[in-house]
Structure formats: C-alpha cells, structure tokens
CHARMM-style PDB file with segment names, atoms N, HN, CA, C and O in Angstrom:
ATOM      1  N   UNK     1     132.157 103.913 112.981  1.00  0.00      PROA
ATOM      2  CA  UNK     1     132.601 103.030 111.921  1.00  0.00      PROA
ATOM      3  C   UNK     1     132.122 101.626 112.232  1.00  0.00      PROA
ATOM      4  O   UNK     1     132.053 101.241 113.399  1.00  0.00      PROA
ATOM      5  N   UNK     2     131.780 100.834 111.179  1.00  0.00      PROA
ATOM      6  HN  UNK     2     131.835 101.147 110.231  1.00  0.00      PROA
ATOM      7  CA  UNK     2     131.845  99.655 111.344  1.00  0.00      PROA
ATOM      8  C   UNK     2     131.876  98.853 110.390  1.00  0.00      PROA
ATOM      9  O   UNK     2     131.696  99.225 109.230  1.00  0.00      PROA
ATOM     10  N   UNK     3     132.172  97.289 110.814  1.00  0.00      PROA
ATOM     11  HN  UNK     3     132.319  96.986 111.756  1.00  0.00      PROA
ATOM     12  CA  UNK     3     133.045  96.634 109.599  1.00  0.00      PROA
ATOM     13  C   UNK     3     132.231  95.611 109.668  1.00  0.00      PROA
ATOM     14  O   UNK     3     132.099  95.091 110.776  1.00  0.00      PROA
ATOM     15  N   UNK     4     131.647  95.181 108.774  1.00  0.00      PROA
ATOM     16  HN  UNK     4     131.754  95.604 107.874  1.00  0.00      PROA
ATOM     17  CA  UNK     4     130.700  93.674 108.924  1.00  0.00      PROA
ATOM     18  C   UNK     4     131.279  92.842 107.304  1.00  0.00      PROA
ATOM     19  O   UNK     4     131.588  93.278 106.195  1.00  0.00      PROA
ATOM     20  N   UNK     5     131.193  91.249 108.022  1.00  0.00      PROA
ATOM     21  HN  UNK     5     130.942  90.895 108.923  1.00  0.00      PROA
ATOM     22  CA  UNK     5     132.030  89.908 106.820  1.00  0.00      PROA
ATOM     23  C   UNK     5     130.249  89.712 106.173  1.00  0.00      PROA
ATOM     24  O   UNK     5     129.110  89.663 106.638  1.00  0.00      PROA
ATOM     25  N   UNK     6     131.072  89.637 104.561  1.00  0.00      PROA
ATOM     26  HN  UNK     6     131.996  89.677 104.182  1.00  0.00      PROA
ATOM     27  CA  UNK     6     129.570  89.286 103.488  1.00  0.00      PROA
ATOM     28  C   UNK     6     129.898  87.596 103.150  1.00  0.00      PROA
ATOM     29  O   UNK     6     130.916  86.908 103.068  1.00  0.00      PROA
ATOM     30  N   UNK     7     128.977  87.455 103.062  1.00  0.00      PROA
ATOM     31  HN  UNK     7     128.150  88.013 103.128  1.00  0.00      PROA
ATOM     32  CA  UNK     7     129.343  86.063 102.108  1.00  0.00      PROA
ATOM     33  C   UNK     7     129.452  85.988 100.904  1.00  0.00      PROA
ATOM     34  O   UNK     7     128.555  86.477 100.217  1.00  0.00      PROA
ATOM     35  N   UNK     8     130.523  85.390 100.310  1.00  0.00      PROA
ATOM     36  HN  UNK     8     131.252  84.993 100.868  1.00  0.00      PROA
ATOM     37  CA  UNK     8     131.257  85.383  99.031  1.00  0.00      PROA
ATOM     38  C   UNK     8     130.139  86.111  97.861  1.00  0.00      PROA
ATOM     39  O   UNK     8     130.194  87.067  97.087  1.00  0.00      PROA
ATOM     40  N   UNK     9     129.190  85.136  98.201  1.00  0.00      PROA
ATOM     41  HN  UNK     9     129.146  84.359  98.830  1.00  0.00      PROA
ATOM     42  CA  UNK     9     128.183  85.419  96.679  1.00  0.00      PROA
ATOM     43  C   UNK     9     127.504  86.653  96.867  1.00  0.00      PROA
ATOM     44  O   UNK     9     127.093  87.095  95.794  1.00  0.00      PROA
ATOM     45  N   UNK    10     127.151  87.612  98.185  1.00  0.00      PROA
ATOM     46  HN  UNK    10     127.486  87.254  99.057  1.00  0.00      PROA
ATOM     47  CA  UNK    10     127.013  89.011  98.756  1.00  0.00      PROA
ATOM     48  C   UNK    10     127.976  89.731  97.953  1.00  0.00      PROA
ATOM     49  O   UNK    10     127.742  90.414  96.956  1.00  0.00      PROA
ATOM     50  N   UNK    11     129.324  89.448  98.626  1.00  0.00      PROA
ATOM     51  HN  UNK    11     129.514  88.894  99.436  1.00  0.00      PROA
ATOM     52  CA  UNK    11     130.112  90.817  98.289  1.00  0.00      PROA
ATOM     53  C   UNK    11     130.267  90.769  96.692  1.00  0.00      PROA
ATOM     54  O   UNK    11     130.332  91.888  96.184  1.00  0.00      PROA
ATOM     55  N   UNK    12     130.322  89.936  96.008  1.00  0.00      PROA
ATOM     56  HN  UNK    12     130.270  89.026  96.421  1.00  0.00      PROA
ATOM     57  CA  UNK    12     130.673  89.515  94.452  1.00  0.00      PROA
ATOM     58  C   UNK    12     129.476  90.297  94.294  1.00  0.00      PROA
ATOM     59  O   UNK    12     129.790  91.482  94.175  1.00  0.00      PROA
ATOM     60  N   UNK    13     128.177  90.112  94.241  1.00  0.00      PROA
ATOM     61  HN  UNK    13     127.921  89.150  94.337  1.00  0.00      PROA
ATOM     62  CA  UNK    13     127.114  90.841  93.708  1.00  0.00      PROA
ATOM     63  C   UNK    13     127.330  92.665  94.131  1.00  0.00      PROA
ATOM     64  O   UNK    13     127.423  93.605  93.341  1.00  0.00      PROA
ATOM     65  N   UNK    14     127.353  92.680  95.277  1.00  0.00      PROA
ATOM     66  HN  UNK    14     127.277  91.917  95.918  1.00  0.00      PROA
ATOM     67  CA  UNK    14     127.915  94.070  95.828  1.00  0.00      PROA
ATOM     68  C   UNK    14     128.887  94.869  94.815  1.00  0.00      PROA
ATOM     69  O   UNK    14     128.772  95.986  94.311  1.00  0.00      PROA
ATOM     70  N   UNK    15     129.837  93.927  94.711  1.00  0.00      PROA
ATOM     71  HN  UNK    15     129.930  93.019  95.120  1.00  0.00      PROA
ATOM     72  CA  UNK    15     131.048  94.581  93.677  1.00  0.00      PROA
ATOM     73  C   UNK    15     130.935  95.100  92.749  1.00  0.00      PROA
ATOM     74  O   UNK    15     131.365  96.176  92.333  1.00  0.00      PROA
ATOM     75  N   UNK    16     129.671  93.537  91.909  1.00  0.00      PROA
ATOM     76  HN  UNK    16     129.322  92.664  92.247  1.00  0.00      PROA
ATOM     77  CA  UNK    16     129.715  93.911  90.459  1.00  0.00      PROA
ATOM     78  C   UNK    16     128.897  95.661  90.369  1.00  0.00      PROA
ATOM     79  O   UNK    16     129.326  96.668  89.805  1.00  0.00      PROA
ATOM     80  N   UNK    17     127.526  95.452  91.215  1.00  0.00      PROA
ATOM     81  HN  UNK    17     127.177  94.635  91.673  1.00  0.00      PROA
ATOM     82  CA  UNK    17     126.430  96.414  90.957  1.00  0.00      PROA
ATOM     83  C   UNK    17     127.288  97.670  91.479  1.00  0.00      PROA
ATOM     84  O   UNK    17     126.736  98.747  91.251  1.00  0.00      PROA
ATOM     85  N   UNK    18     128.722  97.758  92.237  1.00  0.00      PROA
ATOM     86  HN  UNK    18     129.170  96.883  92.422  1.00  0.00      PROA
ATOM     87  CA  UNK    18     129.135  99.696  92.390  1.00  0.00      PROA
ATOM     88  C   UNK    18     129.815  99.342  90.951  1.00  0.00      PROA
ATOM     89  O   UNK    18     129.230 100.013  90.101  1.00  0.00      PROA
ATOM     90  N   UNK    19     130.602  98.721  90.496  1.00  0.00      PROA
ATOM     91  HN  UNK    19     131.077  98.176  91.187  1.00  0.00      PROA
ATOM     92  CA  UNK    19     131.372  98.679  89.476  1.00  0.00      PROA
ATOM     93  C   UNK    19     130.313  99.124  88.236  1.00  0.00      PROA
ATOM     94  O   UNK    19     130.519 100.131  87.559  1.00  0.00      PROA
ATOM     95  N   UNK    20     129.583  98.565  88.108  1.00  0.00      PROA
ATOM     96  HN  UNK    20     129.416  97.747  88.658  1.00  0.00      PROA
ATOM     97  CA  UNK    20     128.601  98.843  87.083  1.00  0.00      PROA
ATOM     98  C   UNK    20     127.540 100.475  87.423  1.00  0.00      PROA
ATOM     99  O   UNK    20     127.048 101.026  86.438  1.00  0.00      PROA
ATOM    100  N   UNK    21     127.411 100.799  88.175  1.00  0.00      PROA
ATOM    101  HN  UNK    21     127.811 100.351  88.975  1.00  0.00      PROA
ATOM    102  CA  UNK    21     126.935 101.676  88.523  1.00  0.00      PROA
ATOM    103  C   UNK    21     128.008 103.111  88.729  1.00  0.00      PROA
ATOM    104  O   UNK    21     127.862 104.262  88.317  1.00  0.00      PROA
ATOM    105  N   UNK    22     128.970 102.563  89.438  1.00  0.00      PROA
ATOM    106  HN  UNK    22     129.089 101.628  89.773  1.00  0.00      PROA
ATOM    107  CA  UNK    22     130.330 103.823  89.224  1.00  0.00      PROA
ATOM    108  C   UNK    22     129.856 104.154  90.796  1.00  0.00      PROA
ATOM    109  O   UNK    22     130.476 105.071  91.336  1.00  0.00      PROA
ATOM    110  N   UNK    23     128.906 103.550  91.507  1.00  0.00      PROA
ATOM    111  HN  UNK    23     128.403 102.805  91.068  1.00  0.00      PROA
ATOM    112  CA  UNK    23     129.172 104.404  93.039  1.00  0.00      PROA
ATOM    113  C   UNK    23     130.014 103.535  94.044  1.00  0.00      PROA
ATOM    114  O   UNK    23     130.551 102.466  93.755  1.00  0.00      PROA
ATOM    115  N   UNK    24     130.051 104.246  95.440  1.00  0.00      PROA
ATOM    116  HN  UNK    24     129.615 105.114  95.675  1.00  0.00      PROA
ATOM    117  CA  UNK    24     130.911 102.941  96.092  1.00  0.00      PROA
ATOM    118  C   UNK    24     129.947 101.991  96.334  1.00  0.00      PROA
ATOM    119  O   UNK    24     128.788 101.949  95.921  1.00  0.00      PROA
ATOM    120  N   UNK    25     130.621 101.139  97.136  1.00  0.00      PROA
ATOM    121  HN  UNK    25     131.562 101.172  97.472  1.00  0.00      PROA
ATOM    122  CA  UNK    25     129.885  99.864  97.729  1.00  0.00      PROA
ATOM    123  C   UNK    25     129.452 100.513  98.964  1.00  0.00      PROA
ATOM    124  O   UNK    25     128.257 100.261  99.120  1.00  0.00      PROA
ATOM    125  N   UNK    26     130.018 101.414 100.136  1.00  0.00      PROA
ATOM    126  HN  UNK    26     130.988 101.618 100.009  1.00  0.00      PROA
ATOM    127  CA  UNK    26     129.375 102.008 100.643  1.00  0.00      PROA
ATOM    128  C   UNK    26     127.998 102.583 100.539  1.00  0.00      PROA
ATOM    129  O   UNK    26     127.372 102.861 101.562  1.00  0.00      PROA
ATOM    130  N   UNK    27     127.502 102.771  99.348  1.00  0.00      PROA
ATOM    131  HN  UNK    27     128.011 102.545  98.517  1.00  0.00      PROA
ATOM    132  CA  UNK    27     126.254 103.657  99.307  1.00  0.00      PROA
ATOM    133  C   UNK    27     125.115 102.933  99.322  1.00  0.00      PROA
ATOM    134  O   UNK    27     124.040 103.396  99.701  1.00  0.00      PROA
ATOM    135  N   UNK    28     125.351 101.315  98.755  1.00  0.00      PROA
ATOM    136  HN  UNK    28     126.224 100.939  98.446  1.00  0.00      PROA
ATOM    137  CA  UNK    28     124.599 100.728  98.322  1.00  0.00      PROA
ATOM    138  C   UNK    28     124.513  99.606  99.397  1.00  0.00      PROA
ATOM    139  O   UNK    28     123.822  98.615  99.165  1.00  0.00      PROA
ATOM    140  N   UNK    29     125.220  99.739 100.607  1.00  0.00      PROA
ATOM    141  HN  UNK    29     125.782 100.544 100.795  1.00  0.00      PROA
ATOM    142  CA  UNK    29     125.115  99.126 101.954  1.00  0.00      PROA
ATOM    143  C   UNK    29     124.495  99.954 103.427  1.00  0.00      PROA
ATOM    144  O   UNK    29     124.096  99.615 104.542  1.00  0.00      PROA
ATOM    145  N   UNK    30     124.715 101.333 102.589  1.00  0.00      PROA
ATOM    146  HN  UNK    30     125.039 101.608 101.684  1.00  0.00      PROA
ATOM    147  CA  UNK    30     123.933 102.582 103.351  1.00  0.00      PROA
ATOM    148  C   UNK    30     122.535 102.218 102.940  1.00  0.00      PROA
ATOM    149  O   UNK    30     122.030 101.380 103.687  1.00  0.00      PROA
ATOM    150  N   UNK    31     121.760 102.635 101.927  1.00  0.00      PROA
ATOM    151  HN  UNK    31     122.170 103.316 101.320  1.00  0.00      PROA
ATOM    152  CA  UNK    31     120.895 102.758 101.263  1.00  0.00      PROA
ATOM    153  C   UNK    31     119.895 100.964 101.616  1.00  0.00      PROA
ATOM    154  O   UNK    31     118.669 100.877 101.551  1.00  0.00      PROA
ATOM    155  N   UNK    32     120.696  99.957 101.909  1.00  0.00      PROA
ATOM    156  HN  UNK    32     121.692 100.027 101.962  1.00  0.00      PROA
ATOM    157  CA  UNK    32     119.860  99.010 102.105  1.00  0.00      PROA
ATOM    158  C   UNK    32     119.721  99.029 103.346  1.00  0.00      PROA
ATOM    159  O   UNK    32     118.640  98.742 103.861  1.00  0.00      PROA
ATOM    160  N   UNK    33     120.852  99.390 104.096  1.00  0.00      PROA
ATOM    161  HN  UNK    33     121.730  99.623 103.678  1.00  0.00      PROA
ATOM    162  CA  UNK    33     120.604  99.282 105.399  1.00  0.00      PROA
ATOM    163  C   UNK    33     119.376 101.030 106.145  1.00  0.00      PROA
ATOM    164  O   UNK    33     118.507 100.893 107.006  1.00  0.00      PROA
ATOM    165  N   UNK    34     119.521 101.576 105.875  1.00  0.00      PROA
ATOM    166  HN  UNK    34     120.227 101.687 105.176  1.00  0.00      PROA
ATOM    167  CA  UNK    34     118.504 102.346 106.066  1.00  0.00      PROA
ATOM    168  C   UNK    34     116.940 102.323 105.293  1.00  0.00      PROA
ATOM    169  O   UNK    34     116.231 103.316 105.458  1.00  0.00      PROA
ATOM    170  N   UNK    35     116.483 101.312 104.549  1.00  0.00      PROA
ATOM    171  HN  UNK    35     117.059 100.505 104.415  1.00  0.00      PROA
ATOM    172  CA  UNK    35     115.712 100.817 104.043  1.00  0.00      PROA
ATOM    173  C   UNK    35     114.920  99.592 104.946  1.00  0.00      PROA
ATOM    174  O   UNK    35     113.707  99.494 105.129  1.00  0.00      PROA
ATOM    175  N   UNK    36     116.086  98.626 105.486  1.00  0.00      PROA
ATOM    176  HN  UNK    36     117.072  98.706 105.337  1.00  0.00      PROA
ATOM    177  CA  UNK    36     115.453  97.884 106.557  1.00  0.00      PROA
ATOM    178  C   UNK    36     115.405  98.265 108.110  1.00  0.00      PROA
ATOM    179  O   UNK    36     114.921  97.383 108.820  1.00  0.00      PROA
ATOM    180  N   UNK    37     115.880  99.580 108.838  1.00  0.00      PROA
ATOM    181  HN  UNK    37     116.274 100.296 108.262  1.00  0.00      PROA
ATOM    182  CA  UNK    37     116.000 100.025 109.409  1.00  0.00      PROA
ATOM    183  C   UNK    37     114.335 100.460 108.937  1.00  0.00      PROA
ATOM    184  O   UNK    37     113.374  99.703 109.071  1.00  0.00      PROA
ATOM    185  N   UNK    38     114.291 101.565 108.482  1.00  0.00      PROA
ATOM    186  HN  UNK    38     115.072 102.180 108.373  1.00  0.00      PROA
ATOM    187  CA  UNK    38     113.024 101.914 108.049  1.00  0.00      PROA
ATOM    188  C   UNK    38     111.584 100.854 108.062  1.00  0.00      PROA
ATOM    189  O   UNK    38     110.493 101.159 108.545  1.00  0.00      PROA
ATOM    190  N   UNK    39     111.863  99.834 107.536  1.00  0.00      PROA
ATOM    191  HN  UNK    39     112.749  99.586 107.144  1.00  0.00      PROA
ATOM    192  CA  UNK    39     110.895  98.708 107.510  1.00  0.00      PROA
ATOM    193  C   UNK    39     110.566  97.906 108.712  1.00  0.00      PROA
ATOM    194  O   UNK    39     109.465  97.469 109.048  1.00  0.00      PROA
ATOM    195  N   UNK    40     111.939  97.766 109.416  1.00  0.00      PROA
ATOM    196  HN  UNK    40     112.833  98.122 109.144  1.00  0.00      PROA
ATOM    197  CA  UNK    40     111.564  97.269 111.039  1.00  0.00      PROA
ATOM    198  C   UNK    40     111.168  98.054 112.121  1.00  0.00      PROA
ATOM    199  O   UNK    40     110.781  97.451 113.121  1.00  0.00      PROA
ATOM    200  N   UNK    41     111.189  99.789 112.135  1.00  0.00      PROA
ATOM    201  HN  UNK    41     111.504 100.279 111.322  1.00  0.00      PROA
ATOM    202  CA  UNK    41     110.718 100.890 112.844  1.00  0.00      PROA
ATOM    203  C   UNK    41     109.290 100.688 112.956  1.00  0.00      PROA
ATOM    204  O   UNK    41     108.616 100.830 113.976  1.00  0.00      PROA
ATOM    205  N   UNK    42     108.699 100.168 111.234  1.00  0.00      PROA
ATOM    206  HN  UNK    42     109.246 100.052 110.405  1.00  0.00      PROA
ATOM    207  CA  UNK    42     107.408 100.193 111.313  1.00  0.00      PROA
ATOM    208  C   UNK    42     106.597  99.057 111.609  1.00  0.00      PROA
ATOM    209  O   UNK    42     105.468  99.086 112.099  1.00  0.00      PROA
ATOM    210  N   UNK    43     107.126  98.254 111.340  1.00  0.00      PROA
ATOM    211  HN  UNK    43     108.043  98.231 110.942  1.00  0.00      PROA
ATOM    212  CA  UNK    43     107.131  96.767 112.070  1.00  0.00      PROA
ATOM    213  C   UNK    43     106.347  97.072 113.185  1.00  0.00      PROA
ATOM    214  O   UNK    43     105.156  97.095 113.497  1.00  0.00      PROA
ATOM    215  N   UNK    44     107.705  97.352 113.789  1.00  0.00      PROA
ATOM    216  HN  UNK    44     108.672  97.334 113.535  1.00  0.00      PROA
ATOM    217  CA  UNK    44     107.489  97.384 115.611  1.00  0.00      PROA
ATOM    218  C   UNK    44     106.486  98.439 116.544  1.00  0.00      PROA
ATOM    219  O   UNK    44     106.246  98.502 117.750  1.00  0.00      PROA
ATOM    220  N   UNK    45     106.008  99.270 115.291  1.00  0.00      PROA
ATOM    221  HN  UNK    45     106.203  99.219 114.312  1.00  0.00      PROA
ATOM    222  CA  UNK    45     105.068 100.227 116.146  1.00  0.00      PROA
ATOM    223  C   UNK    45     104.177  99.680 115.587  1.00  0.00      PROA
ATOM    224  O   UNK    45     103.218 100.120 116.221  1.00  0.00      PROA
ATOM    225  N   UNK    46     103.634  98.802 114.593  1.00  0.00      PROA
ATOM    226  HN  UNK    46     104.412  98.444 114.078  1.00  0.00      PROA
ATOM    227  CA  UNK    46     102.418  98.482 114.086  1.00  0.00      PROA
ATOM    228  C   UNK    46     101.890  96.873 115.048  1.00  0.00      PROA
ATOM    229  O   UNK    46     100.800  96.301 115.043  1.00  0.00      PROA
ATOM    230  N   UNK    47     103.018  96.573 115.696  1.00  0.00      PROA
ATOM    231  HN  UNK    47     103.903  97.038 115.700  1.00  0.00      PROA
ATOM    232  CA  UNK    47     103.250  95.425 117.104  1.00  0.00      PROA
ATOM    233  C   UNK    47     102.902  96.450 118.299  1.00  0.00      PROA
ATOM    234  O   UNK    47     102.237  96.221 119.310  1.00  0.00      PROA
ATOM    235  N   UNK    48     103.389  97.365 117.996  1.00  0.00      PROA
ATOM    236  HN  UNK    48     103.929  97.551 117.176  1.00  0.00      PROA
ATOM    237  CA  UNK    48     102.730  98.410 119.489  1.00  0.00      PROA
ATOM    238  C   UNK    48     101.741  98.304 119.406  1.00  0.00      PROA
ATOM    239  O   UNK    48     101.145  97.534 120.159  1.00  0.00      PROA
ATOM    240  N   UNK    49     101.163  98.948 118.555  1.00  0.00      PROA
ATOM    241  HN  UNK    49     101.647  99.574 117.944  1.00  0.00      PROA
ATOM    242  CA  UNK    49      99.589  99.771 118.578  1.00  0.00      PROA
ATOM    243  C   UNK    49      98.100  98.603 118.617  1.00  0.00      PROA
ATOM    244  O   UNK    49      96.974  98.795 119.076  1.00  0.00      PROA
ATOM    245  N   UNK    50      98.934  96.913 117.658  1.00  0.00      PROA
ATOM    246  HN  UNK    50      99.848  96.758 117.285  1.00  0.00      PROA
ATOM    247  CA  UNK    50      98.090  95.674 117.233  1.00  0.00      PROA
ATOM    248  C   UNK    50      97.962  95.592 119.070  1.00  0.00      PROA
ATOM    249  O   UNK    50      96.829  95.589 119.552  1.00  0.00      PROA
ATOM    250  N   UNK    51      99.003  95.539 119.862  1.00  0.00      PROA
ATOM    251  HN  UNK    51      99.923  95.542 119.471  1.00  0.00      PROA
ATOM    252  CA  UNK    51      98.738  94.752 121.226  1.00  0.00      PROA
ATOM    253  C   UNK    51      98.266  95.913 122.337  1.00  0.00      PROA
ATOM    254  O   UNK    51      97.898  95.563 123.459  1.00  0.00      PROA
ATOM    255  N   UNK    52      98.317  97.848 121.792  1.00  0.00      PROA
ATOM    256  HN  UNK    52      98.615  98.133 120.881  1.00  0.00      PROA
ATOM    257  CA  UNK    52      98.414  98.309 122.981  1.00  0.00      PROA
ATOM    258  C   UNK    52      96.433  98.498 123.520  1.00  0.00      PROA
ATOM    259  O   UNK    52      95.608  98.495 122.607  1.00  0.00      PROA
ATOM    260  N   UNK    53      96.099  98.597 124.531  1.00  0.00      PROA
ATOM    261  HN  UNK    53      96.770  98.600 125.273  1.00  0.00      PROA
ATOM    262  CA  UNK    53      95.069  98.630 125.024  1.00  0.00      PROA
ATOM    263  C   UNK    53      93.954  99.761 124.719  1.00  0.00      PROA
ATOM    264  O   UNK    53      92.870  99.550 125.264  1.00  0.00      PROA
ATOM    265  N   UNK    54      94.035 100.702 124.083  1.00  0.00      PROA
ATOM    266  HN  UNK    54      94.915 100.874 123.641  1.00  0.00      PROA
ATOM    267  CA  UNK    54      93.523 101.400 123.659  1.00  0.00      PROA
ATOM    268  C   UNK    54      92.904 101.668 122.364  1.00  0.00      PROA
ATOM    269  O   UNK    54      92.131 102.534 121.955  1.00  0.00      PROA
ATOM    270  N   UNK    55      93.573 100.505 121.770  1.00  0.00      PROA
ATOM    271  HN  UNK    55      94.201  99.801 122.103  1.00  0.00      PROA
ATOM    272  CA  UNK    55      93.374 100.536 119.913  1.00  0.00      PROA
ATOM    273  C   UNK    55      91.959 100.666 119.442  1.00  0.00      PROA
ATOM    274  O   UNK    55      91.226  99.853 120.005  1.00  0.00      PROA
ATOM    275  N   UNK    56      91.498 101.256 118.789  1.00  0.00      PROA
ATOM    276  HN  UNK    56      92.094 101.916 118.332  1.00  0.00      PROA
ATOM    277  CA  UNK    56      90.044 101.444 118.092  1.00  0.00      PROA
ATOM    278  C   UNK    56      89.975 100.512 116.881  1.00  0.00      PROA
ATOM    279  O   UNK    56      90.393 100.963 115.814  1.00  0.00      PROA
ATOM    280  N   UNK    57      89.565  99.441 116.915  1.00  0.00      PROA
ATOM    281  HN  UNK    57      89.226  99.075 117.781  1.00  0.00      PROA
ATOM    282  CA  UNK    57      89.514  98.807 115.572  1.00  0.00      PROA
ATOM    283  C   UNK    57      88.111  98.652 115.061  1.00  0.00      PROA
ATOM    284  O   UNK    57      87.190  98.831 115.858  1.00  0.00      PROA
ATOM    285  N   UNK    58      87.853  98.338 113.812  1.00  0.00      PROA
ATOM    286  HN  UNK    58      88.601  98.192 113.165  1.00  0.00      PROA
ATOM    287  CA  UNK    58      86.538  98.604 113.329  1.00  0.00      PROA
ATOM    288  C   UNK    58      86.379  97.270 112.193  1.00  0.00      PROA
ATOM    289  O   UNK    58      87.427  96.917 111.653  1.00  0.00      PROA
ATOM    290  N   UNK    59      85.703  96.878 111.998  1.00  0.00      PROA
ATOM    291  HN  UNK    59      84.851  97.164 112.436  1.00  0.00      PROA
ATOM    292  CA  UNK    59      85.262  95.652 110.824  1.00  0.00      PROA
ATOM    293  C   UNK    59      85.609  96.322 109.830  1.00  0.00      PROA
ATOM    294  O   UNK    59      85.814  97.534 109.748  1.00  0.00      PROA
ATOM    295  N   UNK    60      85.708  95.151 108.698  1.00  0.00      PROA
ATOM    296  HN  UNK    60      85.541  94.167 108.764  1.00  0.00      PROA
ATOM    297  CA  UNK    60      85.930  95.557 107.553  1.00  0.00      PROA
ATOM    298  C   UNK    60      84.445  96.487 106.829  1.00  0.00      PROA
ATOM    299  O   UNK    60      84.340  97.509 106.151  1.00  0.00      PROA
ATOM    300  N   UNK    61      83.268  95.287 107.525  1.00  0.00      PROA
ATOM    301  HN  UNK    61      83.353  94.457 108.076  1.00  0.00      PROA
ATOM    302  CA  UNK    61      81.675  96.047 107.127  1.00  0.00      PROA
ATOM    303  C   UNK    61      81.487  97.625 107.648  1.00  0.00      PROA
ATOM    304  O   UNK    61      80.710  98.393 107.081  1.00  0.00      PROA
ATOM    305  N   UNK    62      82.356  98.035 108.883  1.00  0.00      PROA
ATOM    306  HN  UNK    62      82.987  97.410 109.343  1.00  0.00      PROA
ATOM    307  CA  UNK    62      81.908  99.042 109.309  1.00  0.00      PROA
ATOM    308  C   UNK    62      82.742  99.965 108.462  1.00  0.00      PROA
ATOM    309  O   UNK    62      82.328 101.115 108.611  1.00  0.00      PROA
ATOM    310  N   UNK    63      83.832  99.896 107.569  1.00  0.00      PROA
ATOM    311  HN  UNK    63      84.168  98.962 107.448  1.00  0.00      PROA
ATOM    312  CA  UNK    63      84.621 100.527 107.062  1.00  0.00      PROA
ATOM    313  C   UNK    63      84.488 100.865 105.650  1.00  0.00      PROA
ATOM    314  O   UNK    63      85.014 101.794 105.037  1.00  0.00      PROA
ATOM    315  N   UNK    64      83.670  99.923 105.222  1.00  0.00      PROA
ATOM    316  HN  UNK    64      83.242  99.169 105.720  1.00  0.00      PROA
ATOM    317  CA  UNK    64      82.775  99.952 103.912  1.00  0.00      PROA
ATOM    318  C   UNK    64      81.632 101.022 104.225  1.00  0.00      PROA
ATOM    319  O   UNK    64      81.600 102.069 103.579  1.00  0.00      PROA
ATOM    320  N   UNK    65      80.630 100.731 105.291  1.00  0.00      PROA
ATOM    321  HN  UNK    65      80.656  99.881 105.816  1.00  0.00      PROA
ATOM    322  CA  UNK    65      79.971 102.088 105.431  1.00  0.00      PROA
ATOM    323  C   UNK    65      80.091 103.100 105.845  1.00  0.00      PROA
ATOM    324  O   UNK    65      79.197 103.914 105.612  1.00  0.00      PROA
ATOM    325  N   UNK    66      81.060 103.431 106.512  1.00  0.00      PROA
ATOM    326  HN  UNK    66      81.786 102.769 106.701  1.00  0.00      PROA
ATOM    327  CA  UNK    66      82.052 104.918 106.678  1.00  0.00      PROA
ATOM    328  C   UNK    66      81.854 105.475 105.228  1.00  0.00      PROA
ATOM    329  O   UNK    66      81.247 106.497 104.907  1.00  0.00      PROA
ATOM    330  N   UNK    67      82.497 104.583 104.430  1.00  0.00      PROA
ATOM    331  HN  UNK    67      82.990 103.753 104.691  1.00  0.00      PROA
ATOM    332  CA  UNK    67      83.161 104.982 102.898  1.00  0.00      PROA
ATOM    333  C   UNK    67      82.378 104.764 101.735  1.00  0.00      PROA
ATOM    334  O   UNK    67      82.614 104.788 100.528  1.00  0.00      PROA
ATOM    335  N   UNK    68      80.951 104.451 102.737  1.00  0.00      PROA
ATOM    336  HN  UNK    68      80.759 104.432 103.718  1.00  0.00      PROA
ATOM    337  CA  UNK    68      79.774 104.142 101.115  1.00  0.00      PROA
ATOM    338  C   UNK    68      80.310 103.498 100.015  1.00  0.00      PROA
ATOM    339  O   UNK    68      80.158 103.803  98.833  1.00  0.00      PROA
ATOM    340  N   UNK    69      81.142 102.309 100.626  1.00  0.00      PROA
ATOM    341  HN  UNK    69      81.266 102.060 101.587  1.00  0.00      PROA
ATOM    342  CA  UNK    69      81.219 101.623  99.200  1.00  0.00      PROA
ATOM    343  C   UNK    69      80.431 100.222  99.141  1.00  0.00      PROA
ATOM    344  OT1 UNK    69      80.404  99.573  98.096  1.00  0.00      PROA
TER     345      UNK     69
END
C-alpha cells in the first residue's frame, strides 16, 4: 500500500476526470504511474547502451546506404 499528498489543483483534476469517467481515482494513478515507470525503464537502458563500451554506432550516411535511400 501506499499513500502519497497531491496538490490541491492535482487531486481536484484527479476527482473531476474519475467522476466524469465513473472509474476510481485509483486507476487513473495506476495507469500514470505505470506509464512513467515504463518511460524511465527506457530512459535508463538507452543511458546504458549510449555510454556502454561495446555500442556499434553508424552515421546517419551509412544508414541511408544500408537502406538505399
């Protein structure tokens, strides 16, 4: 469980959109929070892979002629 404080103009928006929608406020604090969970996972491996020592990177020119465009 856990309990986290919104700021006024947060939870008011929170409220209105389950009220208007008919779901809880739970779902729609699930649903964002596993959204930025999701977005910072990829973040941080795309910080792995930019710094790890092995990376294969290629020009943009060499990637155009891979792809004959």
């Amino acid at each position: 469980m856990l309990s986290i404080r919104l700021e006024n103009s947060m939870e008011a928006q929170l409220n209105a959109l389950a009220e208007a929608t008919k779901r809880p406020k739970s779902f729609f604090v699930k649903e964002a929070l596993r959204n930025y969970l999701d977005d910072m996972q990829e973040y941080y491996e795309v910080q792995k892979r930019s710094n790890a020592e092995d990376r294969n990177l290629i020009t943009l020119e060499e990637l155009e002629r891979a792809l004959e465009l």
